[in-house]
DOTI-604494 format. One record per residue: residue number from 1; residue in one letter; chain; z, x, y of N, C-alpha, C, O in turn. Coordinates in steps of 0.2 Angstrom, whole numbers, plus 2048, in hexadecimal, padded with zeros to 3 digits. Atoms other than C-alpha are relative to their C-alpha. Layout:
N
<NUM; 'A'; 'A'; <Z; X; Y>; <Z; X; Y>; <Z; X; Y>; <Z; X; Y>>,
...
END
This chain:
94
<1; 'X'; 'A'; <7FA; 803; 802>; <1EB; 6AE; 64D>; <806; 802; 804>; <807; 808; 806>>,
<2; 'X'; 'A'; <7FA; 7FE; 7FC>; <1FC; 6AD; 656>; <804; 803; 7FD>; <803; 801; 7F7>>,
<3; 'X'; 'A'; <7FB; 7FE; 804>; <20A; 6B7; 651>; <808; 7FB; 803>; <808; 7F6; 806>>,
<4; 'X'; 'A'; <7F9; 802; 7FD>; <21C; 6B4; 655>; <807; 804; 7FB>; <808; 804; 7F5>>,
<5; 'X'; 'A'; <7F9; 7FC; 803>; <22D; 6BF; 652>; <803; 7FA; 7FC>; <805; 7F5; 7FE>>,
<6; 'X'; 'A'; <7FC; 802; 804>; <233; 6B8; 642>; <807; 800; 7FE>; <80A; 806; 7FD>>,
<7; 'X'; 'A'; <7F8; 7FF; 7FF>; <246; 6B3; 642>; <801; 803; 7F6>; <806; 807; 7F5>>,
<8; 'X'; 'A'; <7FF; 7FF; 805>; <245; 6B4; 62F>; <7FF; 808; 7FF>; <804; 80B; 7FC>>,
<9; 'X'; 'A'; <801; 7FA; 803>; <23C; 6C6; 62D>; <803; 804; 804>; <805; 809; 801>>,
<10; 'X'; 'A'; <801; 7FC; 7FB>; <23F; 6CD; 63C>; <7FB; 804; 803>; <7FC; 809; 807>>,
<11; 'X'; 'A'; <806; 7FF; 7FE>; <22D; 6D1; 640>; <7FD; 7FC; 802>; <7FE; 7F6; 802>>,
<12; 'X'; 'A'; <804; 805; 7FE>; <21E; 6CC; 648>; <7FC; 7FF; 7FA>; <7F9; 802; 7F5>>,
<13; 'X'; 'A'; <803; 801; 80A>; <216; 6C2; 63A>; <7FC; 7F8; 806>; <7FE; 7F5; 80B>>,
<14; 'X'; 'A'; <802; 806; 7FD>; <209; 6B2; 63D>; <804; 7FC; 800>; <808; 7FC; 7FC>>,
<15; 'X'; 'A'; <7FD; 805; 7FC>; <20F; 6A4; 646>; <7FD; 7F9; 7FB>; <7F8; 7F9; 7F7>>,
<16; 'X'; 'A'; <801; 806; 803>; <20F; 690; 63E>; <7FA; 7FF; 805>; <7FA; 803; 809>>,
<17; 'X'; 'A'; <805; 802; 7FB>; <1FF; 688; 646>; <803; 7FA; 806>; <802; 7F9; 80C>>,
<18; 'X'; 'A'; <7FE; 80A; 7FE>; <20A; 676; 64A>; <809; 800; 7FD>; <80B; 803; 7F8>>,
<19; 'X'; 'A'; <7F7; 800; 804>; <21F; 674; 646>; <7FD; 7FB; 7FB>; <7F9; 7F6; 7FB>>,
<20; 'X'; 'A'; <800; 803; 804>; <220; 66F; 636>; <801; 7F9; 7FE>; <800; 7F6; 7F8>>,
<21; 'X'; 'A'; <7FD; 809; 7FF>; <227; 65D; 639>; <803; 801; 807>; <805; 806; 80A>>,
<22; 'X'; 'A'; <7FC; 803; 7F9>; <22C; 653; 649>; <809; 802; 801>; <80D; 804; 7FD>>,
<23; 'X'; 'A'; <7F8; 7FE; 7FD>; <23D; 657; 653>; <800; 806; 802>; <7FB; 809; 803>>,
<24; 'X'; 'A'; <7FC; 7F9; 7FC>; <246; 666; 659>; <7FF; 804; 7FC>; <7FF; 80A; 7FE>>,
<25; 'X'; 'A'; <800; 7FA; 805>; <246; 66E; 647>; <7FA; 801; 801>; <7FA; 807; 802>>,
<26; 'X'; 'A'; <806; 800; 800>; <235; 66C; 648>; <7FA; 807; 803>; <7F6; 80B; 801>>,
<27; 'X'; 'A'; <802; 7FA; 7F9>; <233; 677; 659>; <804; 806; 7FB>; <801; 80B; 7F9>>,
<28; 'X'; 'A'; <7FA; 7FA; 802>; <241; 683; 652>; <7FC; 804; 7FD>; <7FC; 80A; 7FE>>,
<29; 'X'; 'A'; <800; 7FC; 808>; <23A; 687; 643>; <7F7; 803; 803>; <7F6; 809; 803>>,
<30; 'X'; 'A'; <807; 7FE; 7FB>; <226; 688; 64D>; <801; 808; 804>; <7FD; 80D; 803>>,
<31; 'X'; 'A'; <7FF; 7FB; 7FC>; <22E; 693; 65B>; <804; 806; 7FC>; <808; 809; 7FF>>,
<32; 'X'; 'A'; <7FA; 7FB; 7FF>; <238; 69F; 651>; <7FF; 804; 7F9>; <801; 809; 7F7>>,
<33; 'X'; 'A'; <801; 7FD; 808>; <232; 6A0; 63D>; <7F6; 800; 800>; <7F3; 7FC; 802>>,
<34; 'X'; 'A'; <806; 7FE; 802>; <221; 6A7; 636>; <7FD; 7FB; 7FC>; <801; 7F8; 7F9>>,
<35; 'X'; 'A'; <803; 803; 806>; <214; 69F; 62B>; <802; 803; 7F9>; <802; 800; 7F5>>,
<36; 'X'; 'A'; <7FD; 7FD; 806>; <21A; 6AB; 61E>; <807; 7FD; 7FD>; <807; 7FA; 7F8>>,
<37; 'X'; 'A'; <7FC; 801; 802>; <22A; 6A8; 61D>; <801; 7F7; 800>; <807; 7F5; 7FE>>,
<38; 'X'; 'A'; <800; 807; 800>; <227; 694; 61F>; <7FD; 7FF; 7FA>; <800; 7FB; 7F7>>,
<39; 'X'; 'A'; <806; 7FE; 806>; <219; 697; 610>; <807; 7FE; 7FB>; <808; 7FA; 7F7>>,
<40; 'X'; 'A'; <7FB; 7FF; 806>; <229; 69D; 607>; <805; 7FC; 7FF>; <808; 7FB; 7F9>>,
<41; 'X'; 'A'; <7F7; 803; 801>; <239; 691; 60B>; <7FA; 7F9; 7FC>; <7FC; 7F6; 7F7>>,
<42; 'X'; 'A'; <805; 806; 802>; <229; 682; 607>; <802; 800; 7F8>; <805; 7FC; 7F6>>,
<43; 'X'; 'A'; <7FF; 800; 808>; <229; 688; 5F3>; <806; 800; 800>; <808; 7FC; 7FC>>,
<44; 'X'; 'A'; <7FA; 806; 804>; <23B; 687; 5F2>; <803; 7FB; 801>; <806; 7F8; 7FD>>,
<45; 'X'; 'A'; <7FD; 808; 800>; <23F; 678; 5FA>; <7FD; 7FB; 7F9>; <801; 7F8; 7F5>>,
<46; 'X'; 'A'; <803; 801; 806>; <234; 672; 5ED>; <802; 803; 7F9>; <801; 7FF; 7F4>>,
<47; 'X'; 'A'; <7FE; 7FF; 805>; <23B; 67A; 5E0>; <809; 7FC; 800>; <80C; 7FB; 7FB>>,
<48; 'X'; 'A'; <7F9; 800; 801>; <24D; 676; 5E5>; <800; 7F7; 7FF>; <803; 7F5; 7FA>>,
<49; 'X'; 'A'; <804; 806; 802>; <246; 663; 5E6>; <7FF; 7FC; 7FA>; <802; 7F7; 7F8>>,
<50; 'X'; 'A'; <800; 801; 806>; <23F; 664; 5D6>; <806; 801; 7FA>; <808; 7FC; 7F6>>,
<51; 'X'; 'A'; <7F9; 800; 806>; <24D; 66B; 5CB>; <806; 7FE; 802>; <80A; 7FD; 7FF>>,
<52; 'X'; 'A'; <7F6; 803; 7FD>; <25D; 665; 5D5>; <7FD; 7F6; 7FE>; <800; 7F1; 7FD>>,
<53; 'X'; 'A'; <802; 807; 800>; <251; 655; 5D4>; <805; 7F8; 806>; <807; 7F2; 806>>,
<54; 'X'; 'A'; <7FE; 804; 7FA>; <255; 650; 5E5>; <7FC; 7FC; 804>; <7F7; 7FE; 806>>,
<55; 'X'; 'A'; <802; 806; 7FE>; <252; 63E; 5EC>; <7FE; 800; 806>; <801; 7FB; 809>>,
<56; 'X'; 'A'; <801; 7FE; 7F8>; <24B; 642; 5FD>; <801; 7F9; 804>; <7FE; 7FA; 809>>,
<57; 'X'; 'A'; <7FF; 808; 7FF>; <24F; 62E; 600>; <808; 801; 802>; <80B; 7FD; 806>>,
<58; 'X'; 'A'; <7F9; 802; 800>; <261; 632; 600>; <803; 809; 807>; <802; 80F; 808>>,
<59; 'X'; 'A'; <7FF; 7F8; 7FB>; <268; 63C; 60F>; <804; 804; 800>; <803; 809; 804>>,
<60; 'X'; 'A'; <7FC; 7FB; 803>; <274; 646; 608>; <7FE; 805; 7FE>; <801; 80A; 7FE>>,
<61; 'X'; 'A'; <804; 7FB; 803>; <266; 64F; 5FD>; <7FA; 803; 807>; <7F7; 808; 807>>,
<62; 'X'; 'A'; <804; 7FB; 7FA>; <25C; 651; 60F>; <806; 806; 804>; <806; 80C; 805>>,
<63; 'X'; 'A'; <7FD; 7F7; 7FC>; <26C; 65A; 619>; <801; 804; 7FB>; <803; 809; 7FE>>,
<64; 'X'; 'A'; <801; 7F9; 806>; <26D; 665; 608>; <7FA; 803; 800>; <7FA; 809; 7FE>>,
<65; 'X'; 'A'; <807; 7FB; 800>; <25A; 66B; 609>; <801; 801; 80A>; <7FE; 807; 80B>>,
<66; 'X'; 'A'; <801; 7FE; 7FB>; <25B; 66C; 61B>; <807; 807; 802>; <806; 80C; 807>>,
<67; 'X'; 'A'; <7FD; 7FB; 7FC>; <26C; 677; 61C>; <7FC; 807; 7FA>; <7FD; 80D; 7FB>>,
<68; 'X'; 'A'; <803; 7F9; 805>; <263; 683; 60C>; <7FA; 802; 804>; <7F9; 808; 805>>,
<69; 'X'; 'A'; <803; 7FF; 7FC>; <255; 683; 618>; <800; 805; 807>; <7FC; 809; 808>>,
<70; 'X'; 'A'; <800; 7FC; 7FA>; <25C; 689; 627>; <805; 806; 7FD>; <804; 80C; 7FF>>,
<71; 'X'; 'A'; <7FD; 7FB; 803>; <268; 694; 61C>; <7F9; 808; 7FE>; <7F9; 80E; 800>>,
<72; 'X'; 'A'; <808; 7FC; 7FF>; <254; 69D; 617>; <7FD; 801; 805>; <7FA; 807; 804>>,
<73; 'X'; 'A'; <803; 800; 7F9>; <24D; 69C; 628>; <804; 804; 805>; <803; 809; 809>>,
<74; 'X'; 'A'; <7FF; 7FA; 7F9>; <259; 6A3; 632>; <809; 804; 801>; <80C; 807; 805>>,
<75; 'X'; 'A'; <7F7; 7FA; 802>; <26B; 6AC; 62B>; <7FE; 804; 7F8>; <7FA; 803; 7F5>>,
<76; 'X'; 'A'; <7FF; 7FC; 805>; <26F; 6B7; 61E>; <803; 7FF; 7FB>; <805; 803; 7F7>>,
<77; 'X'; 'A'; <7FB; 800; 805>; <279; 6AE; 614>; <7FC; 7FC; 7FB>; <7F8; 7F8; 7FD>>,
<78; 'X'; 'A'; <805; 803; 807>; <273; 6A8; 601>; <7FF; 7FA; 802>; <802; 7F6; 806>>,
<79; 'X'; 'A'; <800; 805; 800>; <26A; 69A; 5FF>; <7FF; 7FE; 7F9>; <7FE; 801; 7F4>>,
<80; 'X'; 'A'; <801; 802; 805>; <26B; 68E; 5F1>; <7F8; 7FF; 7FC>; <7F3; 7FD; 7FE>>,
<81; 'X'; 'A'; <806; 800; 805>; <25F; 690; 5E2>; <801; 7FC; 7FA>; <807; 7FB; 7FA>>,
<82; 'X'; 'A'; <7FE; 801; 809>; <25F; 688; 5CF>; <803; 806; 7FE>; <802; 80C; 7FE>>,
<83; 'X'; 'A'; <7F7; 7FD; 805>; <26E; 68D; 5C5>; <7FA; 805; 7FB>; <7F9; 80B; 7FD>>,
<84; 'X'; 'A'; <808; 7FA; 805>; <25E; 696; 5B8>; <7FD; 802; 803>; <7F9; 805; 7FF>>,
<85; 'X'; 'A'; <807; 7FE; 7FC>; <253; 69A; 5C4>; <801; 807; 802>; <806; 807; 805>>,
<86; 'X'; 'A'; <7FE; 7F8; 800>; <252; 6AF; 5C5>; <7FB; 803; 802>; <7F8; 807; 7FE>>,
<87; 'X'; 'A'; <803; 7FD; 800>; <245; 6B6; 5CF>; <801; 803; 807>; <803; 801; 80C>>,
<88; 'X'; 'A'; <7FE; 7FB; 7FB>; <248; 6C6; 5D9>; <7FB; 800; 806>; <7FC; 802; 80C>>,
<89; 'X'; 'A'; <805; 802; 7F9>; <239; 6C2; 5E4>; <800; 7FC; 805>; <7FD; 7FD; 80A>>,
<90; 'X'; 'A'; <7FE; 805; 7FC>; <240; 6B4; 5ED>; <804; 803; 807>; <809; 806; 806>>,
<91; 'X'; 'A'; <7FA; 7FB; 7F9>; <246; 6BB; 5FF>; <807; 7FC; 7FF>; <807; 7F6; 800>>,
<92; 'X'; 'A'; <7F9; 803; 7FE>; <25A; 6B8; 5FE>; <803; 7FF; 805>; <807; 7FB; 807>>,
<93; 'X'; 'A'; <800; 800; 7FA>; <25C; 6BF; 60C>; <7FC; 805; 806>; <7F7; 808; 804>>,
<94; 'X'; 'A'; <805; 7FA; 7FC>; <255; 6C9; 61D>; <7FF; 805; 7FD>; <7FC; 80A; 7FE>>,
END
């Protein structure tokens, strides 16, 4: 299996096999984030989805998953969660 310098972890950790969607983010996120850390930002998009109960039809709720996205993938600063939502296991940051 390939590895690749994880921007999220900063380790070598397995590589995606394919980007996970067409474009540039695509490549970005292929060339530069882990299957782990892709594993992980996956259940909260999903969760932020579900409880924000965002329209992914409407593009406003896509550039808001995609800037909480790259805020998870590749800086240190908070990313948004549900207002209840409280688990310490969730990486917040590197």
């Amino acid at each position: 299996m390939a590895t690749i310098m994880c921007a999220k972890y900063n380790e070598e950790l397995p590589a995606l096999l394919r980007p996970p969607f067409p474009g540039k983010d695509g490549i970005v996120i292929l060339e530069q984030i882990s299957a782990k850390a892709w594993d992980e930002w996956l259940k909260i998009q999903t969760m932020l989805i579900n409880e924000e109960r965002l329209n992914m039809m409407d593009s406003d709720a896509r550039n808001y998953l995609t800037a909480q996205r790259n805020k998870f993938l590749f800086t240190e600063e908070d990313f948004e969660m549900p207002s209840d939502y409280n688990d310490s296991s969730v990486p917040r940051f590197f």
